[in-house]
C-alpha positions as CSV (number, residue, x, y, z in Angstrom):
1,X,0.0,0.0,0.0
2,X,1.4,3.1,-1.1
3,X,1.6,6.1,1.6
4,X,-0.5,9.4,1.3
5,X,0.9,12.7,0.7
6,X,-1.3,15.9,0.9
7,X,-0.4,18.4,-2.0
8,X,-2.1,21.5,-2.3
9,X,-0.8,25.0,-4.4
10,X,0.4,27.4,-2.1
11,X,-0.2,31.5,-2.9
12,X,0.9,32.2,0.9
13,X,2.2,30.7,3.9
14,X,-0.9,30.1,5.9
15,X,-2.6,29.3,3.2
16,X,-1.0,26.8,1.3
17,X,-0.3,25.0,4.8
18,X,-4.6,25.8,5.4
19,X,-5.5,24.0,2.2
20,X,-2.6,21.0,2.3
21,X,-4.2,20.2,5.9
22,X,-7.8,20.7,5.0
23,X,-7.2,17.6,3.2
24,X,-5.5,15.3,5.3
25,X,-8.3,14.3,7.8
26,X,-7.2,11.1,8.3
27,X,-3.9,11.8,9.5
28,X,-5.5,14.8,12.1
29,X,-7.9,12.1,14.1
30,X,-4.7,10.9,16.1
31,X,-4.2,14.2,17.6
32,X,-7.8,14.0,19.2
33,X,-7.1,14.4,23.4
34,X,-3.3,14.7,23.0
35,X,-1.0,16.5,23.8
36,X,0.3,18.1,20.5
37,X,4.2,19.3,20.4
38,X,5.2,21.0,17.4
39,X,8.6,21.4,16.9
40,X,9.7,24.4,14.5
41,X,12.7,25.5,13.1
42,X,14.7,28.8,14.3
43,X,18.1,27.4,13.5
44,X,18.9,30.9,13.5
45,X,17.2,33.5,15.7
46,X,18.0,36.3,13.8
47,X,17.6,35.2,10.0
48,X,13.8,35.2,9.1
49,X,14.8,32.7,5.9
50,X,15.8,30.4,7.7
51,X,12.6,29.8,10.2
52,X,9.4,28.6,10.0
53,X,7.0,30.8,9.1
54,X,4.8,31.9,12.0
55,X,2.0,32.0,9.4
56,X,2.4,28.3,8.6
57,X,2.3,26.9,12.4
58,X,-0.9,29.4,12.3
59,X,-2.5,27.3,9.9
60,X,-1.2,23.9,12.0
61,X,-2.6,25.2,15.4
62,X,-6.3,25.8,14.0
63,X,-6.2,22.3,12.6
64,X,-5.0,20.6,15.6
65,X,-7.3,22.8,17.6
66,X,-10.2,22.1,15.5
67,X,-9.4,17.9,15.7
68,X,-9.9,17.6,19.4
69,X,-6.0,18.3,20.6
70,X,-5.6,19.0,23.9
71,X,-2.8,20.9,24.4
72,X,-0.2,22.4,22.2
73,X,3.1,23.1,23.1
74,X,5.8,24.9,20.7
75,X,9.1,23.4,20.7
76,X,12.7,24.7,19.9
77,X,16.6,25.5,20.7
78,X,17.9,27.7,18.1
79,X,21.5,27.1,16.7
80,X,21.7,30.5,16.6
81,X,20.4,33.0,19.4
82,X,17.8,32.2,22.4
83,X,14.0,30.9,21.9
84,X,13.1,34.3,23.6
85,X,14.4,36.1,20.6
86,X,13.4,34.1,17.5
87,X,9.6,34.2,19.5
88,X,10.2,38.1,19.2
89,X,11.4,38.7,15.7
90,X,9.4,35.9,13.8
91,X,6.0,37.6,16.0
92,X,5.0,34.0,17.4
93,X,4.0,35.9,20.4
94,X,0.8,36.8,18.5
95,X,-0.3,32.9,18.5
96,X,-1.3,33.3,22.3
97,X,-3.6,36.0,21.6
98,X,-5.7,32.6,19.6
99,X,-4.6,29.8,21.0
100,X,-3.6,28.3,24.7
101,X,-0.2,27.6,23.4
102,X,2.7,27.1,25.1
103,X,6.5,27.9,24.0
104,X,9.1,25.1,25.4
105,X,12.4,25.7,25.4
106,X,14.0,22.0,24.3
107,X,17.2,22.7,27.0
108,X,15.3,23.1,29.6
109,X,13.1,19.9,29.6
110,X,16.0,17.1,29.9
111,X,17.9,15.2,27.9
112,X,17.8,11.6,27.7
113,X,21.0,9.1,25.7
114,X,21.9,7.6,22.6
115,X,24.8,6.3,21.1
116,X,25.1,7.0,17.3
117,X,28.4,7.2,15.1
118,X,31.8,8.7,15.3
119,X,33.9,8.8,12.6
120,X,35.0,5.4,12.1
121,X,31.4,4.2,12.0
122,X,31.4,2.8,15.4
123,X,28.3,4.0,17.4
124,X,30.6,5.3,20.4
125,X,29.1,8.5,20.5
126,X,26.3,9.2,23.3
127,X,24.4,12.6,22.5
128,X,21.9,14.0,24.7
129,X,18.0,13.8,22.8
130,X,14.6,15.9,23.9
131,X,12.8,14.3,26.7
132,X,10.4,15.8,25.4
133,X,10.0,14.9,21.9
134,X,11.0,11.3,22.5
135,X,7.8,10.8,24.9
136,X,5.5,13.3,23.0
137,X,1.8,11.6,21.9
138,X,1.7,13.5,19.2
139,X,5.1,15.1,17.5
140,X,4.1,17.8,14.6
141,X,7.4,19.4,12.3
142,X,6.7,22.7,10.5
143,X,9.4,23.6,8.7
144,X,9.6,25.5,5.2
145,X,12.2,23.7,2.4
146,X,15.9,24.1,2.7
147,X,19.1,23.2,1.1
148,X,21.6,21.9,3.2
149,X,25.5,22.0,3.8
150,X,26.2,18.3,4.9
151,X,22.7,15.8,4.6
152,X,21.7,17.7,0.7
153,X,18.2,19.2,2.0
154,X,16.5,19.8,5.6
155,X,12.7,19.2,5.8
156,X,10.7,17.8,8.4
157,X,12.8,14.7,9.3
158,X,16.2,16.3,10.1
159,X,14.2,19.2,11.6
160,X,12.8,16.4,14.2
161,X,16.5,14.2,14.5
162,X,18.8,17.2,15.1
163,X,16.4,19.5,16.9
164,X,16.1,17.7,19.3
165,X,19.6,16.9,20.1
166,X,21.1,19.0,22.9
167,X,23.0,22.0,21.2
168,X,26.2,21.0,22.9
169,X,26.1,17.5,21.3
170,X,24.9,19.2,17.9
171,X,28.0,20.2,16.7
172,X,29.5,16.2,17.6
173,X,27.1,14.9,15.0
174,X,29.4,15.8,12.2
175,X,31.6,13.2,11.8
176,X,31.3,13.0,8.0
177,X,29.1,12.2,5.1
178,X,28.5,8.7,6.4
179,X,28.1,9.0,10.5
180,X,26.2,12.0,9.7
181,X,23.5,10.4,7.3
182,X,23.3,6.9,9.4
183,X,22.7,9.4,13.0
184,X,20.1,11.4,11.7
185,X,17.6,8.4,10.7
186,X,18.7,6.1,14.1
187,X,17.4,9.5,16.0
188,X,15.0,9.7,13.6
189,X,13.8,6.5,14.1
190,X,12.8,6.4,17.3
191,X,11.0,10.0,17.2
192,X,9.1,9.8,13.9
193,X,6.2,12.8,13.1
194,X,2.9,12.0,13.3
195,X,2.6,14.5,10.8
196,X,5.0,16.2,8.8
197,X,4.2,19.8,7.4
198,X,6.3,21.6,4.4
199,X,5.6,25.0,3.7
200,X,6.7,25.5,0.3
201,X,5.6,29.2,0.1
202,X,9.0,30.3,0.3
203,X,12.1,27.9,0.7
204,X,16.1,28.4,0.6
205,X,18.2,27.5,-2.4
206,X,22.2,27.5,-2.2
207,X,24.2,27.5,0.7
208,X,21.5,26.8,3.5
209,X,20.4,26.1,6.0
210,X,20.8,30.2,7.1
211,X,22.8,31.5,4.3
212,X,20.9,30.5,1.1
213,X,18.6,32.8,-0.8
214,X,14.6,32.7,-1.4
215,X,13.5,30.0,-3.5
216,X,9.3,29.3,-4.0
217,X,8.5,25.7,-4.3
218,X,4.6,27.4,-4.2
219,X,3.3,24.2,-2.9
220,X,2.5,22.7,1.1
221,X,3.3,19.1,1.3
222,X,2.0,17.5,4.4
223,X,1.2,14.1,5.5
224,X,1.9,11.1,8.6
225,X,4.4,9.1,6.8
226,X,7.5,11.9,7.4
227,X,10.0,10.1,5.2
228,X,6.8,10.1,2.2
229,X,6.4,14.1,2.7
230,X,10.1,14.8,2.8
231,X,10.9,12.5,0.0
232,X,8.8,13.7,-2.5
233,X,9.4,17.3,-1.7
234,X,13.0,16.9,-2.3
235,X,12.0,15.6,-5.6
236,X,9.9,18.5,-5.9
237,X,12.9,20.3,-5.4
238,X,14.6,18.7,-8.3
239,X,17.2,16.5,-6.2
240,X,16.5,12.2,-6.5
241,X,15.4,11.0,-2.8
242,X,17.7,8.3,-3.2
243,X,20.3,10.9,-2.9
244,X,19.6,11.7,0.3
245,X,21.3,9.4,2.7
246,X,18.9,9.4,5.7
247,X,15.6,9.3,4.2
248,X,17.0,6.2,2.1
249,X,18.1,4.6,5.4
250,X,14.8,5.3,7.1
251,X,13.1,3.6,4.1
252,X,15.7,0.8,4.4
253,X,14.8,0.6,7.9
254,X,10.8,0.4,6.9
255,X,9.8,3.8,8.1
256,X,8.6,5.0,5.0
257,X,7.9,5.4,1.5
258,X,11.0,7.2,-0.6
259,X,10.6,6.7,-4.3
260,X,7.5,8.7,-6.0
261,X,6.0,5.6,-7.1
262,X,5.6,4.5,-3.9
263,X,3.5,7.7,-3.2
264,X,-0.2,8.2,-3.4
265,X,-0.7,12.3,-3.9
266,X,-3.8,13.9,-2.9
267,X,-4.7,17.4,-4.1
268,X,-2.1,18.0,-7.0
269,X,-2.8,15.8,-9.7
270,X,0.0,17.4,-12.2
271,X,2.5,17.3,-8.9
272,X,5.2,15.4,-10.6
273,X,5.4,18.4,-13.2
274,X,5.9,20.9,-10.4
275,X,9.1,20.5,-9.8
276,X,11.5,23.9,-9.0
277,X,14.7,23.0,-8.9
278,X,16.7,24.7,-6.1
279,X,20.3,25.0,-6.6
280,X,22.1,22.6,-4.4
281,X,24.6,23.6,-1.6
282,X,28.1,24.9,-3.2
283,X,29.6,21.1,-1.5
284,X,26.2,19.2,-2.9
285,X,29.0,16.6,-5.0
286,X,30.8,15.7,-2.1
287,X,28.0,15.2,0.6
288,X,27.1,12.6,-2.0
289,X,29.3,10.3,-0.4
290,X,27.8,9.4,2.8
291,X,27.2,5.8,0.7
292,X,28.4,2.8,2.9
293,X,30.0,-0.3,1.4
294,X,28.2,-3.6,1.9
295,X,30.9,-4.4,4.2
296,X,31.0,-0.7,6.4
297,X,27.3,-1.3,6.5
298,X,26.7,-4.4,7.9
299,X,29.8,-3.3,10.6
300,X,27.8,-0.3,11.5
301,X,24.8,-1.8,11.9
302,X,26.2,-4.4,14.2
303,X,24.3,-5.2,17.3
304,X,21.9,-1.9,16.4
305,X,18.4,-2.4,17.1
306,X,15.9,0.0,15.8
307,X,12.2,0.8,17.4
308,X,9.2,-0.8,15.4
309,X,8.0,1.6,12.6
């Protein structure tokens, strides 16, 4: 069976995100008496590009609202700056004046362990992961589209996996191409999005994640199987989702659909005709070689054992 992936033309940041969810009914009944947290992305506190769109989690707060949720938290550590500033200069403030949200900062809620991969693809390397997010009912990722310096593009996967590492530990994560790709879908894996949101209003091109320039995708993508909604919005990006070494690990792994065939797209018809390519990252050839051997594979995967999908 193939997974859904909710597709609607986008004129706006709210919305696009408005009409994508309007259609996705069946993945909104989880939320109904849970506790919602909604992870966004202010990598940067100061660089209005490179965050969500306050618009967008607008749209994803009446819909979870309106489907029973019940409570909704905001989540985040920024790379860049404190949560108190991004909340000030992207004007998410103005969401408490309509909803009974709450703003979380990820640092401050506990961390608990995981041991991912160093650079000789041995998984020595314990990083501290969101309390939070690990235990939430019902994990929501907003994100807009971005090119990427290390992992090819950042969507709602990545935004999830490395969010909600403790920033300390963030910059330990790099330990090339291949640790990098095979850390971001074990995290992944055991904090999957029960519903993935793209706004495609207004995405990044070229050297992102915070120093790329505005690129419009002009479509929302959203849907419950994460690796589905990120997957075929990289292709609608113009990049092959095989490409991307942690999506096609977490559809190794069985965690989701990655190849467009394997898609079922509601709302879009035309969809595969859509596609905008964004210039890649200046270093787009080399991160292209986070690609294990048969032999490195099976030595890094040793004794791993991975939640149920």
């Amino acid at each position: 069976m193939r997974s859904r992936v909710f597709i609607a033309r986008s004129l706006g940041h709210e919305q696009g995100v408005s009409d994508a969810l309007s259609l996705a009914h069946e993945v909104l009944r989880d939320v109904a008496g849970r506790e919602a947290v909604i992870k966004v992305n202010f990598v940067s506190a100061h660089v209005g590009l490179s965050a969500t769109p306050v618009e967008a989690v607008r749209a994803v707060l009446k819909f979870l609202e309106k489907h029973g949720a019940k409570s909704l938290i905001i989540v985040e550590t920024p790379a860049g700056g404190t949560l108190h500033e991004a909340i000030i200069n992207y004007g998410y403030y103005s969401l408490k004046e309509e909803f009974d949200v709450e703003f979380v900062d990820i640092d401050c809620e506990g961390y608990e362990y995981l041991d991912v991969w160093d650079s000789n693809l041995e998984r020595r390397l314990r990083v501290g992961v969101s309390r939070l997010m690990l235990d939430s009912e019902y994990l929501v990722s907003v994100v807009r589209p971005k090119t990427h310096d290390t992992v090819v593009v950042t969507l709602s996967i990545k935004n999830v996996a490395v969010g909600a590492v403790a920033p300390p530990d963030r910059p330990r994560l790099h330990q090339g191409y291949k640790a990098i790709n095979l850390s971001i879908a074990y995290i992944a894996a055991h904090m999957m999005p029960k519903l993935a949101v793209i706004d495609g209003y207004v995405g990044m091109e070229g050297d992102g994640p915070v120093r790329g320039t505005p690129k419009s995708l002009g479509l929302a993508i959203v849907g419950g199987d994460a690796v589905a909604v990120d997957s075929t919005t990289a292709f609608l990006m113009g990049f092959n989702p095989r490409d991307i070494g942690y999506l096609y690990y977490l559809r190794e792994w069985g965690y989701g659909a990655l190849a467009p065939e394997e898609v079922e797209v509601v709302g879009v018809s035309d969809w595969r005709r859509r596609v905008v390519e964004f210039r890649p990252h200046r270093t787009f050839l080399q991160q292209l070689a986070w690609r294990l051997t048969p032999e490195e594979y099976e030595r890094a995967m040793r004794d791993v054992e991975l939640p149920s999908s």
